[in-house]
N, C-alpha and C positions, 0 to 999 in steps of 0.2 A: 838404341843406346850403345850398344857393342858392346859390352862388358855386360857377364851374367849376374844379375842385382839378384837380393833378397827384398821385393816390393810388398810394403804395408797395407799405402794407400795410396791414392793418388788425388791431386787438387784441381779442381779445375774452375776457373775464370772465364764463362762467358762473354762477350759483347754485347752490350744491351742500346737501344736507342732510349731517345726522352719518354717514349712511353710506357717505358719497358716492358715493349712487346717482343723486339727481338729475340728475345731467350727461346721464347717459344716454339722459332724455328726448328729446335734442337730436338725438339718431343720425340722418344721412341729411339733416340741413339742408343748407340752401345759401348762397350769399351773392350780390346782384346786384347790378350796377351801371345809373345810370340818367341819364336828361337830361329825363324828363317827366315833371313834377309830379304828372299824371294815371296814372302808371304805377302797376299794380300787378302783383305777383308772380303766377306765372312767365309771361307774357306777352311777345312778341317785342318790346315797345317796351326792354327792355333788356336785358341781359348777362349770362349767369352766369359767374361767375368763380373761382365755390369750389364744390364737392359732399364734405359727407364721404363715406370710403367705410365702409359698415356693418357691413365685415367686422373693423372695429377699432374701441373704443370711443372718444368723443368725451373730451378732456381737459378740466380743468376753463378754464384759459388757453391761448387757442391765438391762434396768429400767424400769416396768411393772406396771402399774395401777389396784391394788384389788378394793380397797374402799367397804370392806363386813366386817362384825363383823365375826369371824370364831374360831373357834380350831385349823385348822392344813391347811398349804398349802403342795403341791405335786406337783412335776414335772416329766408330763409323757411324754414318747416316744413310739409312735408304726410304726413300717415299714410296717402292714397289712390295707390295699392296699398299696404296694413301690408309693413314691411321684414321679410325674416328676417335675425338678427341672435342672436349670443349676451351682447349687453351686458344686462346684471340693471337692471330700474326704464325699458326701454324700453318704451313704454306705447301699442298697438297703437291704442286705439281715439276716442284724443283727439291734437291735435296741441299744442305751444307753445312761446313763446318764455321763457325766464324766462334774463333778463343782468343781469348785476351792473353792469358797465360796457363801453363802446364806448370803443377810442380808432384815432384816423385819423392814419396816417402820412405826410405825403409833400407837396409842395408848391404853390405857386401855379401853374395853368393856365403853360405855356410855359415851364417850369424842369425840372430832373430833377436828379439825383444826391444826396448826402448834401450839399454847399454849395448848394444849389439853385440850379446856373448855368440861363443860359437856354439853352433848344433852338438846336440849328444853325438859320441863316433859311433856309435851302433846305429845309427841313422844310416839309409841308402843313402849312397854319394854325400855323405855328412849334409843333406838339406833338411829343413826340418820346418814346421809350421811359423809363419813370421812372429805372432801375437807369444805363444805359449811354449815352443819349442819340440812339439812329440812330433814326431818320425812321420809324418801326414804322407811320406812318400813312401813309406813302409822300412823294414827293416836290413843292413845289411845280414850278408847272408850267414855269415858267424857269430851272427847274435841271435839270429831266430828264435832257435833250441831254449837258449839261456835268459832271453828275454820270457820265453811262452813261461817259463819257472818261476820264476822272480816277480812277473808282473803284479800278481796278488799278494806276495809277500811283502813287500818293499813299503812302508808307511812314512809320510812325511811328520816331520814333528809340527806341534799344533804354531800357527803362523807362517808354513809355509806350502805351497803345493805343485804341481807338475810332474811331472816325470822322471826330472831329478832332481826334483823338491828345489828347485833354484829359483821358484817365482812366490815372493811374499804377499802375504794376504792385505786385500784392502782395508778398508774404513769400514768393518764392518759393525756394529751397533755395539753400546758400550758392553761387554760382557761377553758379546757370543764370536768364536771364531769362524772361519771359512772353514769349507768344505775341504778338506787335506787332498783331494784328487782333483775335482772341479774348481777350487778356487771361489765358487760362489758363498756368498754370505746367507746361510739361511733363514735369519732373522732379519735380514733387510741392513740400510746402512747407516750410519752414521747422519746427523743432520745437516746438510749442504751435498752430501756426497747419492751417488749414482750409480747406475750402472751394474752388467751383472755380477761384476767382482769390485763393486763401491770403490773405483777408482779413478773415475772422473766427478769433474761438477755435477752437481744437481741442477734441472733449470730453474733459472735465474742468481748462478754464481759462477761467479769466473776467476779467475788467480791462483797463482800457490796457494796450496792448501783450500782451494776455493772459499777463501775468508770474505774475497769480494760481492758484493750486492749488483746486480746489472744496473744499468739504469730505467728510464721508459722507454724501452724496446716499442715499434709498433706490435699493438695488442693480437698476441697469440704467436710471439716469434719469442727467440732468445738472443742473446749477447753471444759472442764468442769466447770459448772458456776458458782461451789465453789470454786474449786482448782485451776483453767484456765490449768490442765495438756491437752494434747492434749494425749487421749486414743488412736488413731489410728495411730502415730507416725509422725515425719516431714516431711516437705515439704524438697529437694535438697537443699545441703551444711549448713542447721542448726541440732541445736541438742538441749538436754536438756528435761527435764520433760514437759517444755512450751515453749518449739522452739523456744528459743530467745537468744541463743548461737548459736555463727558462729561453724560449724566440723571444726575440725582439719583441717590446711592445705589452710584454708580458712578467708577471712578478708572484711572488709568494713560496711558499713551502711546496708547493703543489703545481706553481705556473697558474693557478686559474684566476687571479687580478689580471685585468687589462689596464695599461698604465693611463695616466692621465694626460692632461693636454702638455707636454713638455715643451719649452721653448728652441727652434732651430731643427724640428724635427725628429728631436735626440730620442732616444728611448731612456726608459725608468730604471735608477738602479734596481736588481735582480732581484734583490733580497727585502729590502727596504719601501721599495715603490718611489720614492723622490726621484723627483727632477734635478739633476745635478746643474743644469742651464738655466734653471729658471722657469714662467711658463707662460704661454701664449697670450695674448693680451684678452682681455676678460676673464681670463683664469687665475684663480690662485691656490694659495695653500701649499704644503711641502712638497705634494703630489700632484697638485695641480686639477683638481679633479673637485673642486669649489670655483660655481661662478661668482666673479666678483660684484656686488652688488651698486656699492659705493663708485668705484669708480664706471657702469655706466652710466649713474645716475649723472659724474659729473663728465665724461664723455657725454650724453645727450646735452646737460648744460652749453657745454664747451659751443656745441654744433649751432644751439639755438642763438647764443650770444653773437656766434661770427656772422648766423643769418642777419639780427636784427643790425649790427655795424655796417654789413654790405648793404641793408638797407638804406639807412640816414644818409651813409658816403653817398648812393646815388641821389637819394631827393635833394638833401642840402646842395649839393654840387651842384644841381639842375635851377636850384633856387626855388625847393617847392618843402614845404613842412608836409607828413603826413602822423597827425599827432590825433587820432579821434575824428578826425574828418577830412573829407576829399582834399586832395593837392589844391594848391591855390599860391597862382604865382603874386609874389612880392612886389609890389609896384608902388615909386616914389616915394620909397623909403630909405635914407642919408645915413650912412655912418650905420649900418648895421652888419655886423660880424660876428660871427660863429669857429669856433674852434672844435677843430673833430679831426681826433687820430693823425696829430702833428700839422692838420691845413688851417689856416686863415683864410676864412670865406668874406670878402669885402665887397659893400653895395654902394656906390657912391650915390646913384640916383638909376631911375627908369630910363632916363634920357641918356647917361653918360655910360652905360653899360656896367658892368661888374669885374673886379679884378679879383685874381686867385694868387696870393704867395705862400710858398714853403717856410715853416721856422725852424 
């Protein structure tokens, strides 16, 4: 990075393939933090700050806690010792990095919190913890004395805690305040809210204020507490970035109607179940999900009728009746005519053959 950062956290985006095995390569990385250019992993010249552990597979987005002043992070992989490990696509005998994106949370050298105030000055080299602000690097030297005196005396008023008292108290339960030095809640938090100073979402809410509801997250994940997207994708028959669109095909309060026969292939509105198209032939009803009775009765009608016409057209044409009994050709009989489906069938005689005209 070159510039000395105040680092929170750090993001990271793996590459995943269709089966989303590829993550898995990743098992057992680490993450380090550094101040010299010449630095390479795992070497004492910096920090490690992250280890996955291999007894749980690697996610594809994961969010990491630095909290160090640094120059430069790195993420290393080594296969030497091969991990045991039951994640599927971990691949014993090659190491690597494969990231989609990096992103670095947290502020300029000598700042901390989410407004990025500055470090208390009685801090060494004004650095101080990223999250809370105390002196984590220890003390300048002119404060030693006068901090070792004051430490126990110095009380935050009720709603606010830290060091110097600059960091307000969360959502903590109606009634009861946080702890004036820790910040914790020790009644627990508010409802929606989290966390050991009840100021994050609670899972399954996400937004300002965590007023938001997730959607159906696939079951046993959460939403994300800014976005509410659900990163590890839906739970059965929903869909959407926050799982709160019924899939195709699918309808009700719940997603658990499968639509009916829609006409053109269409899918059922969401809420209602109807076919907005119409619906396939033998189907009816608003939703399509009633066979039609009537009309196969007169669909088979239909069938049988054009059989018995293709029938007569060939025997009359041929000059044979099948009415009750065997064919039996017409012989020497004058002036006999039949009309069927626009022809005029004419017999003058056995002898002078038969004439056919169109009307």
């Amino acid at each position: 990075m070159g510039i000395v950062f105040q680092v929170i956290y750090v993001g990271l985006s793996f590459i995943n393939n269709a089966k989303g095995l590829a993550v898995n390569r990743h098992t057992g990385f680490s993450v380090f933090v550094f101040n010299e250019t010449t630095y390479i992993p795992p070497s004492s010249m910096g920090e490690m700050v992250f280890v996955h552990d291999p007894s749980s597979c690697p996610k594809q987005v994961m969010n990491e806690t630095v909290n160090r002043v640094t120059r430069g992070i790195v993420l290393f992989n080594s296969k030497n010792p091969p991990l045991e490990t039951s994640c599927v696509g971990y691949a014993p005998l090659f190491a690597t990095i494969e990231i989609c994106e990096v992103m670095v949370f947290g502020c300029k050298s000598q700042h901390y919190g989410e407004n990025c105030s500055l470090c208390p000055v009685n801090c060494k080299n004004n650095e101080c913890d990223a999250f809370d602000g105390s002196c984590k690097y220890g003390c300048r030297e002119q404060f030693i004395h006068e901090y070792a005196e004051v430490l126990y005396i110095a009380v935050c008023v009720d709603g606010y805690y830290g060091y110097n008292c600059e960091l307000m108290f969360g959502n903590c339960k109606t009634g009861t305040i946080c702890n004036n030095t820790t910040g914790i809640c020790p009644e627990g938090c508010l409802y929606r809210w989290g966390g050991l100073h009840c100021d994050v979402c609670d899972s399954g809410f996400y937004g300002i204020n965590c007023t938001e509801r997730c959607g159906h997250c696939k079951t046993g994940t959460d939403c994300h507490i800014i976005t509410g997207i659900c990163q590890e994708g839906c739970d059965d028959h929903w869909s959407g970035s926050q799982c709160n669109d019924c899939k195709d095909g699918y309808y009700g309060p719940d997603c658990e109607h499968v639509c009916g026969k829609c006409s053109l292939l269409a899918s059922c509105n969401k809420v209602t179940g109807i076919c907005p198209t119409g619906c396939q032939k033998q189907w009816n009803g608003s939703k399509c999900n009633g066979k039609s009775y009537w009309n196969n009765v007169i669909f088979a009608l239909m069938a049988f009728m054009s059989l018995i016409v293709r029938v007569l057209v060939e025997n009359v044409c041929l000059g044979r009746f099948v009415i009750g009994q065997r064919a039996s050709v017409l012989k020497d009989v004058k002036g006999i005519g039949q009309v069927l489906n626009g022809i005029i069938i004419e017999r003058e005689s056995s002898n002078t053959g038969q004439g056919v005209k169109n009307i």
